[in-house]
TORBAVEX-215256 format. One record per residue: residue number from 1; residue in three letters; x, y, z of N, C-alpha, C in turn. Coordinates in nm, 3 decimals, m for minus. Each point is the difference from the previous one (the first is absolute). Layout:
N
site nr:NUM; rest:Ala; nc1:X; nc2:Y; nc3:Z; cac1:X; cac2:Y; cac3:Z; cc1:X; cc2:Y; cc3:Z
...
END
This chain:
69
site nr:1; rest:Unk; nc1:0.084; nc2:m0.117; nc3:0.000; cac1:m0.084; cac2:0.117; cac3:0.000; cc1:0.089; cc2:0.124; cc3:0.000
site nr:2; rest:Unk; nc1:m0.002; nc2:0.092; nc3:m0.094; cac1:0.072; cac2:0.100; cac3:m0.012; cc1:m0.104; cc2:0.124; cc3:m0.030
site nr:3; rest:Unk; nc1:0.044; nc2:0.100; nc3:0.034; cac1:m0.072; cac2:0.110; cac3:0.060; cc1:0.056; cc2:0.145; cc3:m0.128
site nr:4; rest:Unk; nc1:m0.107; nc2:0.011; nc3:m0.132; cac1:0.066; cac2:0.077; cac3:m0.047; cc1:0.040; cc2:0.162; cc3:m0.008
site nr:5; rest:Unk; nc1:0.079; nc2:0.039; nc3:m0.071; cac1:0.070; cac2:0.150; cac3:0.036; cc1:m0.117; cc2:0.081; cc3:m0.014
site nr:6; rest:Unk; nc1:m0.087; nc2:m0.033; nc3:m0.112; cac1:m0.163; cac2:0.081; cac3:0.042; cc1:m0.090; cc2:m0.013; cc3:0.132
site nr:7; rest:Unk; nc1:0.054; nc2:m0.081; nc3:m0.002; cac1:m0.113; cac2:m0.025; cac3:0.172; cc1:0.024; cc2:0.085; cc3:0.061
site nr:8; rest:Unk; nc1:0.157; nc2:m0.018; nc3:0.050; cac1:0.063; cac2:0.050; cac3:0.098; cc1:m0.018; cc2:0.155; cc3:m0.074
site nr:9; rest:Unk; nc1:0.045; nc2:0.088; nc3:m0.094; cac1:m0.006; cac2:0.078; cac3:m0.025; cc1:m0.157; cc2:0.118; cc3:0.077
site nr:10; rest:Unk; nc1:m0.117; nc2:m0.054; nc3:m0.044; cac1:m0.091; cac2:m0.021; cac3:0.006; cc1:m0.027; cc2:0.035; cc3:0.177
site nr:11; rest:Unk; nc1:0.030; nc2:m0.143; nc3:0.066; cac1:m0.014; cac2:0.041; cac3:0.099; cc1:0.045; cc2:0.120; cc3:0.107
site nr:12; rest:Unk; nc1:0.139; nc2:0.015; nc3:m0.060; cac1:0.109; cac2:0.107; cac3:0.066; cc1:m0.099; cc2:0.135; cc3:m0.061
site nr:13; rest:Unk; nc1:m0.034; nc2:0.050; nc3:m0.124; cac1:m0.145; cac2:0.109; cac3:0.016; cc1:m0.096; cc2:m0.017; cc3:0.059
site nr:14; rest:Unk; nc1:m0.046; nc2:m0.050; nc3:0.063; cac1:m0.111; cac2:m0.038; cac3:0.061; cc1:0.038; cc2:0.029; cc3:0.105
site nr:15; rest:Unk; nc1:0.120; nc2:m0.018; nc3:0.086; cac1:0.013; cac2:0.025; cac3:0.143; cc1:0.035; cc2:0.173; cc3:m0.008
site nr:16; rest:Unk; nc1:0.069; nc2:0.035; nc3:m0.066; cac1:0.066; cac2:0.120; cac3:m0.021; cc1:m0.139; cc2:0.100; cc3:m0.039
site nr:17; rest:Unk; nc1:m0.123; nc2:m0.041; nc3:m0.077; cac1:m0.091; cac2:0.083; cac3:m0.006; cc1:m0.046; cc2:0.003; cc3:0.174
site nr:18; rest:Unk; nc1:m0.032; nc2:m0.119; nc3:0.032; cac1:m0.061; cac2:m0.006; cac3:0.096; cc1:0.044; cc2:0.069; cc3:0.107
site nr:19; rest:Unk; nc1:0.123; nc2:0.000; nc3:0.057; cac1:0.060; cac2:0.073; cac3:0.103; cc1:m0.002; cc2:0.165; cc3:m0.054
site nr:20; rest:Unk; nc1:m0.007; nc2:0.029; nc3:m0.115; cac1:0.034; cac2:0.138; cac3:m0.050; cc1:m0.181; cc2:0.050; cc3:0.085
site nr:21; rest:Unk; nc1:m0.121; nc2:m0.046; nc3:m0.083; cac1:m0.100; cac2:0.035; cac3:0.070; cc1:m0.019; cc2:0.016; cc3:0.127
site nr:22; rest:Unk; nc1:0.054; nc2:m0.080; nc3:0.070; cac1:m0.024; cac2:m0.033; cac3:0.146; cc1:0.095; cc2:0.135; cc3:0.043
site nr:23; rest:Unk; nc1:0.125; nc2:0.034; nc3:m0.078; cac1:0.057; cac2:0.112; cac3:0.076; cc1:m0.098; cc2:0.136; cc3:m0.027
site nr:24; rest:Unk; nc1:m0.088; nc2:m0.007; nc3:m0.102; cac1:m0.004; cac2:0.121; cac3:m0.080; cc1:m0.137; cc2:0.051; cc3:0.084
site nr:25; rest:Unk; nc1:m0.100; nc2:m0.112; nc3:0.096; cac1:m0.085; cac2:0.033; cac3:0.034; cc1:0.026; cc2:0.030; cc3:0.166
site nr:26; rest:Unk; nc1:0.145; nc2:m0.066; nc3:0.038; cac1:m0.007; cac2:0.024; cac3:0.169; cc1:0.078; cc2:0.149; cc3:m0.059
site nr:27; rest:Unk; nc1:0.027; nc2:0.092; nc3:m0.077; cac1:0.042; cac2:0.093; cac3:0.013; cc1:m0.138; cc2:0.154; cc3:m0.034
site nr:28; rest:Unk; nc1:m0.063; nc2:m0.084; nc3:m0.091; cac1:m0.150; cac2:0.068; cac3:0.000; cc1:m0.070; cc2:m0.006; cc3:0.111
site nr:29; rest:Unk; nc1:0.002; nc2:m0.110; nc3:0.123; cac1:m0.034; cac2:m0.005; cac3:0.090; cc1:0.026; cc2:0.110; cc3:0.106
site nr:30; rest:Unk; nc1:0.142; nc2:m0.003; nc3:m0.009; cac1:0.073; cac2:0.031; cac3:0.104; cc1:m0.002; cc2:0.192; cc3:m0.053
site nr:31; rest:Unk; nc1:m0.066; nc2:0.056; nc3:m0.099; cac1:0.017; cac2:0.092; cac3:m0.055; cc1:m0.160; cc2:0.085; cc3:0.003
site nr:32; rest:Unk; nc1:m0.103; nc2:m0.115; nc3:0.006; cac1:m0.150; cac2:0.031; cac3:0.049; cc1:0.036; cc2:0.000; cc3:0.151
site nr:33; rest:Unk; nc1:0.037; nc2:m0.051; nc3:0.082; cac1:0.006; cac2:0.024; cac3:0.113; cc1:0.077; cc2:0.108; cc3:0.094
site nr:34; rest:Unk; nc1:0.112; nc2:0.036; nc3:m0.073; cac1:0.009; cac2:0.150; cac3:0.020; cc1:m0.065; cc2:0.082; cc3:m0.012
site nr:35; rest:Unk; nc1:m0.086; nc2:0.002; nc3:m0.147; cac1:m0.037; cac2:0.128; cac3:m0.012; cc1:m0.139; cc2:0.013; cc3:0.084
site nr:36; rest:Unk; nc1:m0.074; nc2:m0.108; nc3:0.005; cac1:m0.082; cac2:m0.024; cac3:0.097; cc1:0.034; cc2:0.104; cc3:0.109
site nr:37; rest:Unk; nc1:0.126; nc2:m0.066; nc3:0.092; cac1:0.021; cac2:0.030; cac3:0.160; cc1:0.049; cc2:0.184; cc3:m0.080
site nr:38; rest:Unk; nc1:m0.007; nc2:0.024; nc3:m0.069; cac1:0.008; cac2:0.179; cac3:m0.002; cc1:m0.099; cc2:0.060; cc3:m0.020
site nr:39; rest:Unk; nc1:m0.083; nc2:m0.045; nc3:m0.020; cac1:m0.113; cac2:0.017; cac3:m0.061; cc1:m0.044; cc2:0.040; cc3:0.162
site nr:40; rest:Unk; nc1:m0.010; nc2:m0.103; nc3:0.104; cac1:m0.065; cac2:m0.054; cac3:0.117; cc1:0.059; cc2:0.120; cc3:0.076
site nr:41; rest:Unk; nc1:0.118; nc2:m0.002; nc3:m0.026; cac1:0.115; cac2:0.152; cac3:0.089; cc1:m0.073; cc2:0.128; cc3:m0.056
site nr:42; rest:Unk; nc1:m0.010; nc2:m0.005; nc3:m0.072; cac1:m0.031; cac2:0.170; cac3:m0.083; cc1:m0.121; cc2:0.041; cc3:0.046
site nr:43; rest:Unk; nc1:m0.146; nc2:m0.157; nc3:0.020; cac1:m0.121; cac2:0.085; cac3:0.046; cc1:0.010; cc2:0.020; cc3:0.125
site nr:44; rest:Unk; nc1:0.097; nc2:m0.070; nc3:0.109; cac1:0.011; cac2:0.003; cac3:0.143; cc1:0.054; cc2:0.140; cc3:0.014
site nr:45; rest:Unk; nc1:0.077; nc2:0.063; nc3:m0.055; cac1:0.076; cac2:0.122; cac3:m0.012; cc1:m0.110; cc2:0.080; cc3:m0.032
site nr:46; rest:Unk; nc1:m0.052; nc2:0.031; nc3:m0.129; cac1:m0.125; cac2:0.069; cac3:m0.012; cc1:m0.151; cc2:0.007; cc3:0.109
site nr:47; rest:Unk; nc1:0.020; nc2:m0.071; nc3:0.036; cac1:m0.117; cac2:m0.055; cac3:0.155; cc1:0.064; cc2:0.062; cc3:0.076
site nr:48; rest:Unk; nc1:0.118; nc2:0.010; nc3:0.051; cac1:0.074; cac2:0.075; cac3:0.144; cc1:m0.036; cc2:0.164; cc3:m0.057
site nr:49; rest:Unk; nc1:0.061; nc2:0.012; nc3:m0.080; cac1:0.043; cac2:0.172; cac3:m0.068; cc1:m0.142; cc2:0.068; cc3:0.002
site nr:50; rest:Unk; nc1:m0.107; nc2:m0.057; nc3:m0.032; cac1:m0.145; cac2:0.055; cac3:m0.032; cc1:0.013; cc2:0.073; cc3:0.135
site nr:51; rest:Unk; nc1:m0.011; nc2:m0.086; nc3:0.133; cac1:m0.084; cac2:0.008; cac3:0.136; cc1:0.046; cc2:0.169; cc3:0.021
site nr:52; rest:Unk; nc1:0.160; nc2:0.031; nc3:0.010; cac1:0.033; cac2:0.170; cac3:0.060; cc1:m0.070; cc2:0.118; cc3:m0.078
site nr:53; rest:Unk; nc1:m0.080; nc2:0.068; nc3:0.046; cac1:m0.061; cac2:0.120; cac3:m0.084; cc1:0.130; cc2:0.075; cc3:0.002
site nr:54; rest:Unk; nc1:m0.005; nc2:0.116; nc3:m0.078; cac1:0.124; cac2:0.092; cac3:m0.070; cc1:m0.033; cc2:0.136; cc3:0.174
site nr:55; rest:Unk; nc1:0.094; nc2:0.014; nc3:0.008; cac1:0.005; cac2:0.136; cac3:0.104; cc1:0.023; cc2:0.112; cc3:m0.049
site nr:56; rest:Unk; nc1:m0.092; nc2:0.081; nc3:0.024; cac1:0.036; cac2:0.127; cac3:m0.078; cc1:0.094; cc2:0.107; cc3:0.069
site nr:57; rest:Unk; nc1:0.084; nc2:0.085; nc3:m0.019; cac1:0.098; cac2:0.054; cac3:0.085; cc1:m0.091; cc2:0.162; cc3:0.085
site nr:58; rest:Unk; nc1:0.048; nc2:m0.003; nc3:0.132; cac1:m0.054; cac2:0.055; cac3:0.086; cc1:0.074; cc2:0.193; cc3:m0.039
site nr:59; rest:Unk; nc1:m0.062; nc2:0.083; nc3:0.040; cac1:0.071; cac2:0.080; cac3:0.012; cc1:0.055; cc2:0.105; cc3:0.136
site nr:60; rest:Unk; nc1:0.126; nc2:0.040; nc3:m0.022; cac1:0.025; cac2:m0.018; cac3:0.150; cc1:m0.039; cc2:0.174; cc3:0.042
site nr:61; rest:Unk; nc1:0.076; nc2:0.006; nc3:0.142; cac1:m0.009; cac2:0.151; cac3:0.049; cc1:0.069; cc2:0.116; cc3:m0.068
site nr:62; rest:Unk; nc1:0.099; nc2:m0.049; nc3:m0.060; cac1:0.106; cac2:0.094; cac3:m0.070; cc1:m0.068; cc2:0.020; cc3:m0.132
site nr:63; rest:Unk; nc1:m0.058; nc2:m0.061; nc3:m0.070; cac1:m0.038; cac2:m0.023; cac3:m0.129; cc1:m0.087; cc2:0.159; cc3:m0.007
site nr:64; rest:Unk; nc1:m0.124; nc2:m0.098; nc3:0.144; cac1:m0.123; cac2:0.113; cac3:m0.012; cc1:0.081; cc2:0.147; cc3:0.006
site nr:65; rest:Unk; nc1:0.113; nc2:0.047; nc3:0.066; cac1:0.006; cac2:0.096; cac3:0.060; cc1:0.100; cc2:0.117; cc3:m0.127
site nr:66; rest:Unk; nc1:0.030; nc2:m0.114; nc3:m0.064; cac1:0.049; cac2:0.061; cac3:m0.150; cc1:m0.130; cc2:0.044; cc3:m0.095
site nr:67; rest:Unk; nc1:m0.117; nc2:m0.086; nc3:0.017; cac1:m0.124; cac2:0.085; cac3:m0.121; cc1:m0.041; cc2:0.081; cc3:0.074
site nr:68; rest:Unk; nc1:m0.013; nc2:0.006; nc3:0.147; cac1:m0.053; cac2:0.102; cac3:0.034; cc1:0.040; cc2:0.129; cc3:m0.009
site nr:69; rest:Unk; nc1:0.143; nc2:0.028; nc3:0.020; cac1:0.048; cac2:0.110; cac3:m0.086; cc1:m0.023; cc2:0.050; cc3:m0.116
END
């Protein structure tokens, strides 16, 4: 029983596709799941930032005592 150079040929693409996919999707994986977790950061950030209303600046004793002149 001998095993020919097509077989083998044959088979050696077959593994080489196969592992190529398998890399090509844990990196799509691994590339949805980042952008995901920024996604998740950015509305937590936007949720904190909303809550402080803006302060408007006070005016002081010296200020008034310059228009009043």
């Amino acid at each position: 029983m001998s095993i020919s150079m097509q077989s083998l040929n044959d088979a050696v693409v077959a593994i080489i596709v196969t592992v190529g996919i398998a890399v090509a999707l844990s990196i799509a994986f691994a590339a949805a799941g980042a952008f995901a977790q920024r996604g998740k950061i950015k509305a937590r950030r936007a949720a904190h930032a909303v809550a402080v209303p803006a302060q408007h600046p006070t005016q002081t004793d010296n200020a008034r005592e310059l228009v009043l002149r």
